[in-house]
C-alpha positions in Angstrom: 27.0 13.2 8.4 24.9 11.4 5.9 25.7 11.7 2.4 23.7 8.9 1.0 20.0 9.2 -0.2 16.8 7.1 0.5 13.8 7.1 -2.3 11.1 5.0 -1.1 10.1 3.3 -4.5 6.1 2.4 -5.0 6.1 -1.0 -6.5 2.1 -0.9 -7.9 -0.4 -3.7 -6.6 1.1 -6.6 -8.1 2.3 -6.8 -11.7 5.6 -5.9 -12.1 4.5 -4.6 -15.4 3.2 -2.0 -13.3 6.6 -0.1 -12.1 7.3 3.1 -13.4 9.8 3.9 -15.7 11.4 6.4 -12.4 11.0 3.8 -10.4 12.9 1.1 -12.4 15.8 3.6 -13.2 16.5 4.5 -9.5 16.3 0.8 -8.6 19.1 0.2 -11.6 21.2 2.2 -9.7 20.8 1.5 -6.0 23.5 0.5 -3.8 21.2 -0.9 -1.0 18.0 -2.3 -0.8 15.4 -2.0 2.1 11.5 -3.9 2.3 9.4 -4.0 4.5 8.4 -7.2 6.4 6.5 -8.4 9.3 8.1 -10.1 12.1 6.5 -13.2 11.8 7.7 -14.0 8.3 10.9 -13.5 6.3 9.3 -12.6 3.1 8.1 -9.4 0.9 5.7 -9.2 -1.6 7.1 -6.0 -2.6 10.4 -7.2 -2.8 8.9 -10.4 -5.1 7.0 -7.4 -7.6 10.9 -5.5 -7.9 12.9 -8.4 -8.2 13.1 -8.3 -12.0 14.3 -4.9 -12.5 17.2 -5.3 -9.7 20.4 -4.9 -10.4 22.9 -8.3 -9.5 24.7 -8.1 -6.1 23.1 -5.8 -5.2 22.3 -6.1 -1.1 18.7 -6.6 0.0 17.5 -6.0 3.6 14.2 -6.8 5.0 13.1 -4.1 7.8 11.0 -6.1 10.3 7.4 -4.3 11.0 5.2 -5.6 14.1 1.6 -6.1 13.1 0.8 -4.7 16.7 -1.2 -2.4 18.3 1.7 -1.9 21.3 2.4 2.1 20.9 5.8 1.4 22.5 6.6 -2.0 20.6 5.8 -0.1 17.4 7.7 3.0 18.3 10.9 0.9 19.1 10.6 -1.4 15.7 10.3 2.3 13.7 13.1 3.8 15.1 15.1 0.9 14.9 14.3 1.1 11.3 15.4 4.6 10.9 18.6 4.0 12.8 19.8 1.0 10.4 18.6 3.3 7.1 20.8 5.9 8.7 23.7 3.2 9.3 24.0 2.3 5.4 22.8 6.3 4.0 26.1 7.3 6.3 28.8 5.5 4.2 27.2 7.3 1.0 25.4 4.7 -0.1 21.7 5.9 -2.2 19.1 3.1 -0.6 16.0 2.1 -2.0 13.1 1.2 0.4 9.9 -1.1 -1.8 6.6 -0.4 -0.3 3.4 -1.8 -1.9 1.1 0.5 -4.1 2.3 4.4 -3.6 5.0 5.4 -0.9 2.1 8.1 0.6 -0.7 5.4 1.1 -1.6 3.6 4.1 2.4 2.5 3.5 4.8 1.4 6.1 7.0 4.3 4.3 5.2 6.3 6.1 6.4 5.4 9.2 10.0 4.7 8.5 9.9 8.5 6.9 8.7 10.3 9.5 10.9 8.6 11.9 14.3 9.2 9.9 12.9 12.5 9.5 13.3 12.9 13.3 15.7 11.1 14.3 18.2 12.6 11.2 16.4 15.4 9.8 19.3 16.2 7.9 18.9 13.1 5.6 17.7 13.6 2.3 14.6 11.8 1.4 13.0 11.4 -2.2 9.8 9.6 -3.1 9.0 8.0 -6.2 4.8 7.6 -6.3 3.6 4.2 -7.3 0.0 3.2 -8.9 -2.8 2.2 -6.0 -4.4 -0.8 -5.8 -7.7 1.0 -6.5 -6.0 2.7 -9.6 -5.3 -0.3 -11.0 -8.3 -2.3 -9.6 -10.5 0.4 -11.5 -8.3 0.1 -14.8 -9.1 -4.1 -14.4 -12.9 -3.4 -13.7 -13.5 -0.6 -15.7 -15.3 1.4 -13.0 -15.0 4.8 -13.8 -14.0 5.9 -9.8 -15.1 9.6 -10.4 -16.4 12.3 -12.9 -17.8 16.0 -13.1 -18.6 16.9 -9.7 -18.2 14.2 -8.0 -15.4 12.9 -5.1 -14.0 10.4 -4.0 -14.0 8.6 -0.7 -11.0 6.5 0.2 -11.8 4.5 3.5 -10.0 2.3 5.5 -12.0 -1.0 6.3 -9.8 -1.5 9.6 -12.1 1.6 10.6 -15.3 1.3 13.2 -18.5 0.4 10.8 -20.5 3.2 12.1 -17.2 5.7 11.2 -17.4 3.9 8.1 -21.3 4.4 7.1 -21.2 8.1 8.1 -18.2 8.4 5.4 -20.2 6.1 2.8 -23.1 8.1 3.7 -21.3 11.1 2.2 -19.6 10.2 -0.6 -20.8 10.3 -4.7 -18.0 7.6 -4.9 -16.0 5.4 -2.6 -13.3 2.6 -2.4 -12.7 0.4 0.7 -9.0 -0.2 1.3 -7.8 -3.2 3.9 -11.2 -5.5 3.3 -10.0 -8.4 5.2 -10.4 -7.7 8.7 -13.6 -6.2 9.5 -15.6 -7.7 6.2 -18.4 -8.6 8.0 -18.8 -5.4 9.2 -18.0 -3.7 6.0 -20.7 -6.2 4.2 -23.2 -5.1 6.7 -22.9 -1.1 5.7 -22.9 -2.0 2.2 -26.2 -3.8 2.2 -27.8 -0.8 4.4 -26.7 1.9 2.5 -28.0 -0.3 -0.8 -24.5 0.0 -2.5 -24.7 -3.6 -3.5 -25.0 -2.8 -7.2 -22.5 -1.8 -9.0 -20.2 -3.1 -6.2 -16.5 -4.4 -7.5 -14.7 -6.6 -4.7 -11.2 -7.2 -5.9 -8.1 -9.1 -4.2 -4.7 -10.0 -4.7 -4.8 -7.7 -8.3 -1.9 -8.5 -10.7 -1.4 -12.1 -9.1 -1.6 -15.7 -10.6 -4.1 -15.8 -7.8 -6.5 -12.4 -9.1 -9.7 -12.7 -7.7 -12.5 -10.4 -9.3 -15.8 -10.3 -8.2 -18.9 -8.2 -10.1 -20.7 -8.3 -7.1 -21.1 -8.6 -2.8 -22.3 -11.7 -2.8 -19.5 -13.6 -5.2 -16.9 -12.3 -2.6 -15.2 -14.5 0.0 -16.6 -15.0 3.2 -12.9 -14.4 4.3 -11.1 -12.1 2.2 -6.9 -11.8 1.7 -5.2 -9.5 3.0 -4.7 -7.7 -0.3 -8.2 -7.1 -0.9 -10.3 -4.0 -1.8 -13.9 -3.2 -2.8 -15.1 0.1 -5.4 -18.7 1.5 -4.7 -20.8 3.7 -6.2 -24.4 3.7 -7.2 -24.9 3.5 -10.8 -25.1 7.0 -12.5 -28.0 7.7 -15.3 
């Protein structure tokens, strides 16, 4: 039986500021702690955002994620996961698991939660929503992302650039989520479609190391891994 309870907590972009006032309660009372990391590296930058509202002694545990493409590699890692969540929920314990941004997007909570959900369907599962990157990327621009009748286009930029131009195509509005590994690509579409102005690039939001750019062409020819762009063209 599992009588403990997992909330997986949305930290926000990067300002610890940022937190809501939900999420720092339920993180004042954890008993147990779970981040995500990747296998290469023993860090997490979600885990760095939270550390200030944390309770002393309480245990942290970073949950090892493969950056991988291998279905079976990433299947094993994910139930794994699951299976050492379970471990710590079954002695009662309420555990906490920090994700970047909100728990429901493009978040490696994702994964862990539909696994457990499987695997233990009788565990009881909360989520706590967080601010997204392009929330708060907006807030720091002010770029109005939508208004009246029009919508909003989230994209991925891991995505194929001609799946991404037909969904640019389409949209009043749009933000590009994970710029950094096909930004080439992603500056290509941009330039053909004439979104240039009016284009925000924005990376690493809420850090000592913010960069903001008011245009394509003041972005970084290799952009960080936390990095995001907002498009739209400019309304009359």
């Amino acid at each position: 039986m599992i009588a403990g309870k997992l909330y997986g907590v949305g930290v926000g972009p990067g300002d610890p500021e940022l937190l809501t006032l939900k999420a720092v309660k339920i993180l004042s009372k954890a008993d147990h702690l779970f981040a995500a990391a990747s296998t290469k590296n023993e860090s997490s930058l979600a885990l760095d955002i939270a550390r200030e509202h944390l309770r002393d002694g309480v245990p942290v545990e970073l949950l090892g994620f493969p950056m991988t493409r291998d279905e079976q590699q990433l299947h094993a890692a994910w139930e794994n996961n699951a299976r050492r969540v379970a471990e710590v929920m079954a002695e009662g314990k309420n555990c906490v698991f920090l994700t970047l941004g909100d728990p429901m997007t493009y978040s490696t909570f994702g994964y862990l939660l539909r696994t457990l959900r499987t695997m233990y369907p009788e565990a009881s599962v909360e989520c706590v929503p967080g601010i997204t990157s392009y929330q708060a990327a907006a807030a720091r621009t002010l770029t109005i992302l939508v208004e009246s009748k029009e919508s909003l286009v989230v994209a991925s930029g891991v995505d194929g650039e001609k799946r991404l131009e037909q969904l640019l195509q389409s949209a009043d509005r749009a933000v590009i989520l994970k710029c950094y590994k096909n930004f080439p690509a992603i500056r290509r579409v941009v330039r053909r479609l004439g979104l240039e102005e009016g284009c925000r690039f924005v990376s690493r939001l809420g850090r000592e190391d913010e960069l903001v750019a008011d245009s394509l062409s003041e972005a970084p020819e290799t952009p960080h891994y936390l990095s995001l762009m907002l498009l739209g063209r400019p309304r009359k």
